[in-house]
C-alpha positions in Angstrom: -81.3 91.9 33.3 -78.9 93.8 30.8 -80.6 96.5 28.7 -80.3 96.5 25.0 -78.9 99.9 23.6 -79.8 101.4 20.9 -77.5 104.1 19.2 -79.3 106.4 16.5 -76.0 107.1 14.2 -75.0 110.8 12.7 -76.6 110.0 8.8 -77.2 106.1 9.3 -78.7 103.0 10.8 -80.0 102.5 14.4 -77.3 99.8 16.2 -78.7 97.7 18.2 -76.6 96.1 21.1 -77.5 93.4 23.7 -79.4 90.4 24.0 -82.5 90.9 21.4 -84.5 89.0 18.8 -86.0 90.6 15.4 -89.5 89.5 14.6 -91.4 89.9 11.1 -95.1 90.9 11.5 -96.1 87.5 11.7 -93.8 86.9 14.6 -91.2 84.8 12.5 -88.1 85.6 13.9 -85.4 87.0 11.8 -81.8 84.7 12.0 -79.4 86.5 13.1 -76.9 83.6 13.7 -75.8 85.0 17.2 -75.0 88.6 16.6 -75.7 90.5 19.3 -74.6 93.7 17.3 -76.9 94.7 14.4 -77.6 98.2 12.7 -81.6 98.8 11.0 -81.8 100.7 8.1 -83.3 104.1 8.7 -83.2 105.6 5.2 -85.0 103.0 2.8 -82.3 102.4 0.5 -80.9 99.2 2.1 -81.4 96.1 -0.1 -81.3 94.0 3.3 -83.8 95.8 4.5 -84.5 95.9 7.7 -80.9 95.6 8.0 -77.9 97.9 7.1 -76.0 97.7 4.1 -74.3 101.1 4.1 -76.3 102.4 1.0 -76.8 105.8 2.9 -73.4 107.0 2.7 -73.8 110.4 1.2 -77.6 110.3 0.6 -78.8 110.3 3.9 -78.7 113.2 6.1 -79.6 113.4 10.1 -77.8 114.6 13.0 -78.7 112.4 15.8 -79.3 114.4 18.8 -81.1 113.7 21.9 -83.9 115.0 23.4 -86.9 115.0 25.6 -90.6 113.5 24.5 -93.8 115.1 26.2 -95.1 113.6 28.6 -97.2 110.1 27.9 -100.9 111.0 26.8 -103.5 109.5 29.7 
């Protein structure tokens, strides 16, 4: 089984790569007409939300860098 990847952008969306569906909170699954590439808004301005539309370019500020969470609570 492949993992999906997803890749927090510099100042943008979340790309999502691999073999994934998109659900609504009733479970209704978004179309997404066999893309197995997508990027997810992260700053709200989108009017596709949940997806990308490039609306953050230069209003949107975050440097994506990695890092460690503490440990899982019990």
């Amino acid at each position: 089984m492949t993992k999906v990847k997803l890749t927090i952008n510099n100042n943008g969306s979340v790309k999502i790569d691999g073999d994934f569906e998109i659900v609504d909170m009733q479970g209704n699954e978004y179309g997404l007409q066999g893309r197995t590439v997508v990027s997810i808004c992260r700053c709200g301005m989108s009017a596709n939300k949940p997806f990308c539309d490039g609306s953050h370019k230069g209003h949107f500020e975050h440097n994506a860098v990695a890092f460690d969470l503490p440990p899982k609570k019990a």
